[in-house]
C-alpha positions as CSV (number, residue, x, y, z in Angstrom):
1,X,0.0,0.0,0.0
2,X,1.1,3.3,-0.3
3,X,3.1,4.9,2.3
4,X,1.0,8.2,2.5
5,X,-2.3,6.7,2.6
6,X,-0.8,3.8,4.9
7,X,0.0,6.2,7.6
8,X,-3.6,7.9,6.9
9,X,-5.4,5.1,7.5
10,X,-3.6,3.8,10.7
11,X,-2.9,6.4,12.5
12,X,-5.2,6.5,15.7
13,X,-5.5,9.3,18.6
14,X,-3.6,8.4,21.7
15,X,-5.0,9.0,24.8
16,X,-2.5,7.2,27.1
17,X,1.5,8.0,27.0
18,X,4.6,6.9,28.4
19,X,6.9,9.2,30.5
20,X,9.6,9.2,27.9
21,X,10.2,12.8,26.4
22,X,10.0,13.4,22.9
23,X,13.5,14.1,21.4
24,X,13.9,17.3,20.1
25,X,15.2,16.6,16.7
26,X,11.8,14.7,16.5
27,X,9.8,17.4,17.4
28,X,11.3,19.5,14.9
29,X,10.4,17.2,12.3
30,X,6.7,17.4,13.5
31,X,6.4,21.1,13.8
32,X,7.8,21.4,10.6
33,X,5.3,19.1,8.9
34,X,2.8,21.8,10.6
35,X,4.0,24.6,8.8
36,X,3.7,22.9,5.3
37,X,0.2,22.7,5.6
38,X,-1.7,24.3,3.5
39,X,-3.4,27.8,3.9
40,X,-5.8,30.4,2.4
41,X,-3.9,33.0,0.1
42,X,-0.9,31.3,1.3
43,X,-1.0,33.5,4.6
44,X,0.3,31.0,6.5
45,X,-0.6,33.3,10.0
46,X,-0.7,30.2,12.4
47,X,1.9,30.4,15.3
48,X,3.0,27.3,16.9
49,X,3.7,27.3,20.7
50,X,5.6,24.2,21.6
51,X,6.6,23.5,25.3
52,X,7.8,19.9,27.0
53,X,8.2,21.9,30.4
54,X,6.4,20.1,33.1
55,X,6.0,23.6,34.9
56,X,4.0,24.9,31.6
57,X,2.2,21.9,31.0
58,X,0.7,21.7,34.7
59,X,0.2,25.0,35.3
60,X,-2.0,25.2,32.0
61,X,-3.8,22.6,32.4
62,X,-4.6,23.9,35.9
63,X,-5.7,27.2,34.7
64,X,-8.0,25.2,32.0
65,X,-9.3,22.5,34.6
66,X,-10.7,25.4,36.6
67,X,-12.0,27.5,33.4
68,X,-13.7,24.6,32.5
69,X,-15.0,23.4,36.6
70,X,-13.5,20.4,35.8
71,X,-10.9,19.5,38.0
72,X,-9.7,16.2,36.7
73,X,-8.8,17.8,33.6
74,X,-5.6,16.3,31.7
75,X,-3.7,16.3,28.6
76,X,-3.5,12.5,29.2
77,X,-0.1,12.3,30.5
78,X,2.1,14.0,27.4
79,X,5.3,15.7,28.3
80,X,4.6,17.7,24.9
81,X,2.3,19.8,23.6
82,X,1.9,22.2,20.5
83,X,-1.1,24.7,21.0
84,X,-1.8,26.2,16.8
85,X,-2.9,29.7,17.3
86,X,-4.2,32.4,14.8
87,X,-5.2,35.6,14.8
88,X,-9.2,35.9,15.7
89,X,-10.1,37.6,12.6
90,X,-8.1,35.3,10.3
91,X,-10.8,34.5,7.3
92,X,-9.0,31.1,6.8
93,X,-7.9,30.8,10.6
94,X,-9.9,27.5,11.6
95,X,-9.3,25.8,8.0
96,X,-5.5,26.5,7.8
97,X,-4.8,25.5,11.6
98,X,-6.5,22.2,11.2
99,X,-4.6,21.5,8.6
100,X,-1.2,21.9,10.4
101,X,-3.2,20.0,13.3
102,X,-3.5,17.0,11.0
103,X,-0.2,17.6,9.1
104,X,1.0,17.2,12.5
105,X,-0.5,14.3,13.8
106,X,0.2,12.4,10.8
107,X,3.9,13.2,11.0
108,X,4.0,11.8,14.7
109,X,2.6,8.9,13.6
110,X,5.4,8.5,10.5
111,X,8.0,9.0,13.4
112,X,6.8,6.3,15.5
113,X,5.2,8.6,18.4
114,X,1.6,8.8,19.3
115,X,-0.6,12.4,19.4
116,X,-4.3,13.8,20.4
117,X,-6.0,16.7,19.2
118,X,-7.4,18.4,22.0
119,X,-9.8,20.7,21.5
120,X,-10.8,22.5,25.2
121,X,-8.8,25.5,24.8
122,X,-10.7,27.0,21.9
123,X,-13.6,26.9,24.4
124,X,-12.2,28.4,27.2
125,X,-9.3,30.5,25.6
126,X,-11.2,33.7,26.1
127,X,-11.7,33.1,30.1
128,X,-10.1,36.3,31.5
129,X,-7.3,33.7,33.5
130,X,-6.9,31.3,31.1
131,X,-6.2,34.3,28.1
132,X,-3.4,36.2,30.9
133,X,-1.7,32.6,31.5
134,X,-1.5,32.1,27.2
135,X,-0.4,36.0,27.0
136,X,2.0,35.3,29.6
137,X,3.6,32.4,27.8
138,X,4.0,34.7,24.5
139,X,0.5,34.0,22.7
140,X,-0.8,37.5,21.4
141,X,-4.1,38.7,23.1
142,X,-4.9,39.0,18.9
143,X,-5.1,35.2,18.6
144,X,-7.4,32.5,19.9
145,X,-6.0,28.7,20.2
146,X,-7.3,26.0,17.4
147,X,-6.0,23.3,19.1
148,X,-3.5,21.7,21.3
149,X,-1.8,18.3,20.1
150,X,-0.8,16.1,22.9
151,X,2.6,14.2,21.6
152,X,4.4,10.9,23.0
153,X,5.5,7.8,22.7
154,X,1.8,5.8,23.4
155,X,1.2,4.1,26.2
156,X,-1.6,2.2,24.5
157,X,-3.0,1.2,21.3
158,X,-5.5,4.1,19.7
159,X,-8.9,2.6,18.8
160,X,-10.2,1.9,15.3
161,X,-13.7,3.0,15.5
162,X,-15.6,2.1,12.2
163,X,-16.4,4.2,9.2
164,X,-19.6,5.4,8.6
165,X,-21.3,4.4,5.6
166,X,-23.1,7.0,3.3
167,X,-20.6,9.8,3.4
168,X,-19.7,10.0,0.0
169,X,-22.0,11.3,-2.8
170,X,-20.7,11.6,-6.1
171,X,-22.2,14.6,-8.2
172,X,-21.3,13.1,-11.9
């Protein structure tokens, strides 16, 4: 099969990893994937913010777990994350940060390491302590957050969950 649509069909969200960090020359790889993604008029106005700081990583997802009242909020144990930001009035904004979402994810799973889009932040960005902790960490007050991609070696097998049927229409 071929090796693109190999790695599109298996990968699987990971919602379990090991405590093993993410080399950095891996992660580099993976954020770069995210910058080739496609975007409208070639604008290419997503910012990536990438931390593996413990520190960062617990102190946001506190900040988040009480935005969103729920305090057993996690990122499901990865040492990395990669929040895709763009600016709030960005036509193209959603569209071209999902695609460096999914360019990313796809490039974890070609490197052998497991990733989860997680979506809460979009939802809670704008919360008045959740927005000073993201301007804090260098995100501009300008910009809301797409998504955050979870990265790490798995700790568990994704699941396969079946395709639904009827999705495809053809107009010819």
């Amino acid at each position: 099969m071929n090796e693109v649509l190999n790695n599109i069909y298996t990968r699987r969200s990971i919602r379990r990893f090991r405590e093993q960090a993410v080399p950095k020359d891996l992660l580099d790889e993976i954020v770069r994937a995210g910058t080739y993604a496609p975007t409208g008029k070639n604008l290419q106005l997503f910012r990536f913010f990438v931390t593996q700081s413990a520190h960062t990583i617990e102190n946001l997802r506190a900040v988040m777990a009480d935005a969103l009242k729920n305090p057993a909020y996690n990122f499901y144990g990865a040492k990395t994350l990669v929040m895709v930001t763009v600016p709030k009035d960005a036509v193209n904004g959603i569209a071209d940060a999902s695609c460096a979402m999914e360019n990313m994810m796809l490039a974890a799973h070609a490197l052998g390491l497991g990733s989860c889009w997680i979506n809460q932040l979009k939802y809670c960005g704008d919360e008045p302590e959740v927005a000073s902790f993201l301007t804090g960490l260098g995100v501009p007050a300008d910009h809301h957050c797409v998504g955050i991609l979870a990265v790490g070696y798995a700790a568990e097998e994704g699941t396969l969950h079946p395709r639904k049927e009827n999705l495809v229409t053809y107009l010819d």
